[in-house]
N, C-alpha and C positions, 0 to 999 in steps of 0.2 A: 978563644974558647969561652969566655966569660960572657962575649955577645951572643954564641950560640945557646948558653944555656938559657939565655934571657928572653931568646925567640921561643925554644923549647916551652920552657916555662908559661909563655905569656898562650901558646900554641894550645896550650895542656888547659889554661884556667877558660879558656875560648871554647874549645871542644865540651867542659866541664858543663858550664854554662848554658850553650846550645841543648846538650841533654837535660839537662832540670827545668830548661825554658819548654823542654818538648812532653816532659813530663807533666810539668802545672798545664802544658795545652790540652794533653789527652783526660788529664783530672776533671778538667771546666767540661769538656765535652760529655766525657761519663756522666757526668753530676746529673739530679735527677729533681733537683730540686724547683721549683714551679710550674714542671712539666703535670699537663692533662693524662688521668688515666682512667680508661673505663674499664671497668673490673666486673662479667657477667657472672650470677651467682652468688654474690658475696654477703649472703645472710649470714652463713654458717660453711665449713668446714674449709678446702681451699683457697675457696675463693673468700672466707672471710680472715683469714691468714694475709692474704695477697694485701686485700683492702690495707691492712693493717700495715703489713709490710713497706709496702709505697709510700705508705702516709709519714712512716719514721724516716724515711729520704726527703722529705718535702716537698710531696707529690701532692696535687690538687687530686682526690676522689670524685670519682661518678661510681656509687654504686650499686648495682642493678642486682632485682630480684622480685621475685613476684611477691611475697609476702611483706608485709609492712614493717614488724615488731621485729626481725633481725636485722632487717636494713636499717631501722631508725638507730636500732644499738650502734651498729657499725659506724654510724655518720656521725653519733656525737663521742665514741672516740676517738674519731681521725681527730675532729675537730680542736681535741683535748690539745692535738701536737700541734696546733697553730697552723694546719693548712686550711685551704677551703674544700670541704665535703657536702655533694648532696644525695639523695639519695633517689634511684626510679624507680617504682615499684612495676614491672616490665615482665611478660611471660617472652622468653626470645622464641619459641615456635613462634611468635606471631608476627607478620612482617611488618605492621603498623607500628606494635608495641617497640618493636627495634628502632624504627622511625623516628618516636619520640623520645627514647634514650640518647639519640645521637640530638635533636631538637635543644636537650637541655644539656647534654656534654660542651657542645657550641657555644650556646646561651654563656655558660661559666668563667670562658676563656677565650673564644674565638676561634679556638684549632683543639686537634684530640692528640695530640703525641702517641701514645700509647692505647691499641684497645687488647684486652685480655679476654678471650674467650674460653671462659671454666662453665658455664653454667651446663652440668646435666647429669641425667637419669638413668635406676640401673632397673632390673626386670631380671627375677632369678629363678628358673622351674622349666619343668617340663614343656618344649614349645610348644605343642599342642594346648595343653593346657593352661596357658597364658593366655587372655582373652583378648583378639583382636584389637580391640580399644586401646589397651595397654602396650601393644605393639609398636600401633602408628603413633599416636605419642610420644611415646619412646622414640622414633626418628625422627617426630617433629623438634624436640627438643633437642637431641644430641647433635641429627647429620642439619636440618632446617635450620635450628641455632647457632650452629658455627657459618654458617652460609651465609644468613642475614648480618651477622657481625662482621663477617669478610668482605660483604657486598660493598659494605659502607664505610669500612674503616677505610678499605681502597680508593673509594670513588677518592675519599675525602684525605687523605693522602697523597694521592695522586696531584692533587690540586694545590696541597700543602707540598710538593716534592719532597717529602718527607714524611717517615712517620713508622712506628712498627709494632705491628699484629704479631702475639703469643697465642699460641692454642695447646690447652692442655689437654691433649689428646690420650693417654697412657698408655703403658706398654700392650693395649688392648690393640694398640693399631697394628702390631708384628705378632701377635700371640691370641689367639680367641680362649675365652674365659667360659670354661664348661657350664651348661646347659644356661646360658644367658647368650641364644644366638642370634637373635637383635640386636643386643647389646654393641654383641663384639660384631657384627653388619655396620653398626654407625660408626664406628674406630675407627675401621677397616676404612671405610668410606671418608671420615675426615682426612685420613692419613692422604688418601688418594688425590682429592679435592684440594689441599694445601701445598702440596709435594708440586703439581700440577701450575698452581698459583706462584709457588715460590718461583719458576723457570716465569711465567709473565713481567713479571716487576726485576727478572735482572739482568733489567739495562738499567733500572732507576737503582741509583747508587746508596740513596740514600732512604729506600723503601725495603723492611726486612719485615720478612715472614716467617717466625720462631717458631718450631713445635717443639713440646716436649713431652716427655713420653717415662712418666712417674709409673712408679709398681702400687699394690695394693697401700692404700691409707690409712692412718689412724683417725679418721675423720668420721665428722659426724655424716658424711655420706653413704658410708654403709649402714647405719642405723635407717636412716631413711629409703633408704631399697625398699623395689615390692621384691615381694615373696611369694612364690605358688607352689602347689608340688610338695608340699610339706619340706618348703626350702627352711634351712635355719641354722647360719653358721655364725660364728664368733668373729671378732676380728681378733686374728692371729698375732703373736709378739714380735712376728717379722714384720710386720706391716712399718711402713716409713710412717716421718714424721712430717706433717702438712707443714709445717711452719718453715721444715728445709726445702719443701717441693715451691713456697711462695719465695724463700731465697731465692731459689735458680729462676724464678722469675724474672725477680727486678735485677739477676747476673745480665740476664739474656735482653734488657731493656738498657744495660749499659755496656754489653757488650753483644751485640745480637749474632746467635748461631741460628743455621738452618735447624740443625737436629742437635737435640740435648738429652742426656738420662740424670736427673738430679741428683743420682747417687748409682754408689757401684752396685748395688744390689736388683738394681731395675738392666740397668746394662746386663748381668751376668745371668740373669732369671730370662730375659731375653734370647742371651745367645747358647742359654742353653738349650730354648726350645728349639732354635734355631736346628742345632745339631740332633735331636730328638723329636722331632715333631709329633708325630703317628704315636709314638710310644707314650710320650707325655700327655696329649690327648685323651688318648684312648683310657690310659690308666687314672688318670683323672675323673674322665666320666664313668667310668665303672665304682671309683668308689663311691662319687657323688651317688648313683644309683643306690647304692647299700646304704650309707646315709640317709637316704632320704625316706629309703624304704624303715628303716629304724625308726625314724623321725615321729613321735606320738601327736607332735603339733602340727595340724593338717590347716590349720586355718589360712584362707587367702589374704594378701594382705597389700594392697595396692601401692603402697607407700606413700611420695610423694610427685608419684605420676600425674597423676590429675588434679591434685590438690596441694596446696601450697606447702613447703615444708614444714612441720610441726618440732615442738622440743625436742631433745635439745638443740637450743641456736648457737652454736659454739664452736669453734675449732675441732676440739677432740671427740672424738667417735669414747676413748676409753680414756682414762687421766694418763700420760705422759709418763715415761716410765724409764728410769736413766739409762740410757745408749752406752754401747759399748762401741769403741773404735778396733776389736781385736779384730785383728787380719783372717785369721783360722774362723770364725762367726761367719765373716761377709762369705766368703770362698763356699762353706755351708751353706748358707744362703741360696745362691747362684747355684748352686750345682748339688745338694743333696736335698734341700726345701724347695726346689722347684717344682717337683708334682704338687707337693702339699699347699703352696702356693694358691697352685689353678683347684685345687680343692678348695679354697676360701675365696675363690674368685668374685672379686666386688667391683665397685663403680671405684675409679680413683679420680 
């Protein structure tokens, strides 16, 4: 009896063992620390979150953006945490400009681990009266930016057999965002283009193509929207917090999903349109119409469609504002703030 306990025993500290050894294995794996990450966008709002994000894992920065004075901010914080950051200043409509963001991501480290495709633009009025210019733009930048970041991250992945692409697409890819129908065209459009992508790369085991698919932001990207049509709304105190939508990032970098919703309120806002479509639409754009028709401020207002993003360069669209975890809130959220929602419909 006394030899069986002792096999038992020795059986038990053996199995114990094997598990903890499989545990420190899948920790070192997750770990994120030296890995390359390119982060498109990250002057301000998301994508300066993300930046920031990574960098407190011990992630090497590449951080991309057409203007200079938020990307410099951004690179000498990373730097503060002891990675290596630099910074490109890079319009991604542009196929060249993409070119050389990947040029100097290589240059840093020799391979890219991680590319994050956040950079883009929102366009909010009447579609007629949004001026062609601002149109194509708007798709240069949204559906042509996610594309040249995909072009490359793959090539160069592929060659690394490894490697994985995030797009923050938002829940714009399952739900169109009243009278921003460009907008919600380029969602639409990454969603397809990625979805599509994700089925080519899975035979490579170790190549993931993350999308995720966040609700309206507290970011400074809806500050920066154009506005036509005597467009002109708030950001809403449902709006999430970019700093959990750059969590589920670097989640989705150490644990890579196909499809993600950073929180239950983008999931639930989603399926609620899901089960309402037409009705949630419809009544969405009819108030937006009354709105706007109210609206005393007619002025057009481009934003940072053509021109480089202006103040503020920061994370928050509004200052941060203490979260409730109540259960009865979110359930509101999803299913009684979901017209009101697409009322405040913004770039996330």
């Amino acid at each position: 009896m006394a030899a069986q306990q002792k096999i038992f025993l020795v059986t038990y500290l053996f199995k114990i063992q094997i598990v903890k050894t499989m545990k420190d294995i899948k920790n070192i794996n997750s770990s994120l620390k030296g890995k390359n990450v390119v982060i498109t966008g990250a002057s301000s709002g998301v994508g300066r979150a993300a930046a920031e994000a990574f960098a407190s894992h011990g992630c090497n920065i590449v951080a991309v953006a057409r203007g200079k004075k938020g990307i410099d901010d951004v690179v000498a914080y990373c730097r503060t945490l002891n990675v290596l950051a630099v910074g490109v200043y890079a319009d991604v409509s542009i196929a060249e400009d993409v070119e050389k963001v990947v040029e100097e991501a290589l240059a840093m480290g020799g391979k890219i681990d991680v590319w994050v495709n956040n950079a883009g633009v929102m366009a909010s009025g009447k579609f007629e009266e949004i001026p062609l210019e601002i149109h194509h733009q708007l798709i240069k930048t949204n559906l042509f930016g996610y594309m040249h970041g995909a072009y490359h991250a793959i090539k160069i992945f592929k060659k690394q057999n490894e490697g994985i692409l995030i797009n923050n697409v938002s829940i714009g890819g399952f739900m169109p965002a009243p009278y921003s129908a460009v907008y919600s065209a380029t969602k639409y459009g990454i969603k397809g283009m990625m979805e599509c992508l994700q089925g080519e790369v899975s035979n490579r085991k170790h190549i993931h193509i993350c999308n995720l698919y966040p609700q309206l932001q507290n970011s400074t990207g809806n500050l920066h929207s154009a506005k036509y049509s005597g467009f002109d709304v708030k950001i809403p105190f449902i709006a999430s917090d970019p700093r959990e939508t750059a969590a589920a990032m670097v989640d989705l970098a150490q644990h890579p999903k196909k499809d993600t919703f950073p929180d239950f309120r983008a999931g639930a806002i989603t399926n609620t349109y899901k089960l309402f479509p037409k009705l949630i639409i419809n009544s969405a754009s009819a108030a937006l119409r009354i709105k706007m028709k109210l609206n005393k401020n007619k002025e057009e207002d481009s934003g940072n469609i053509l021109t480089n993003s202006k103040e503020p360069l920061r994370v928050y669209g509004n200052p941060p504002a203490k979260t409730t975890s109540n259960t009865g809130l979110a359930i509101f959220a999803g299913l009684g703030i979901g017209v009101a929602l697409l009322l405040m419909g913004r770039k996330t």
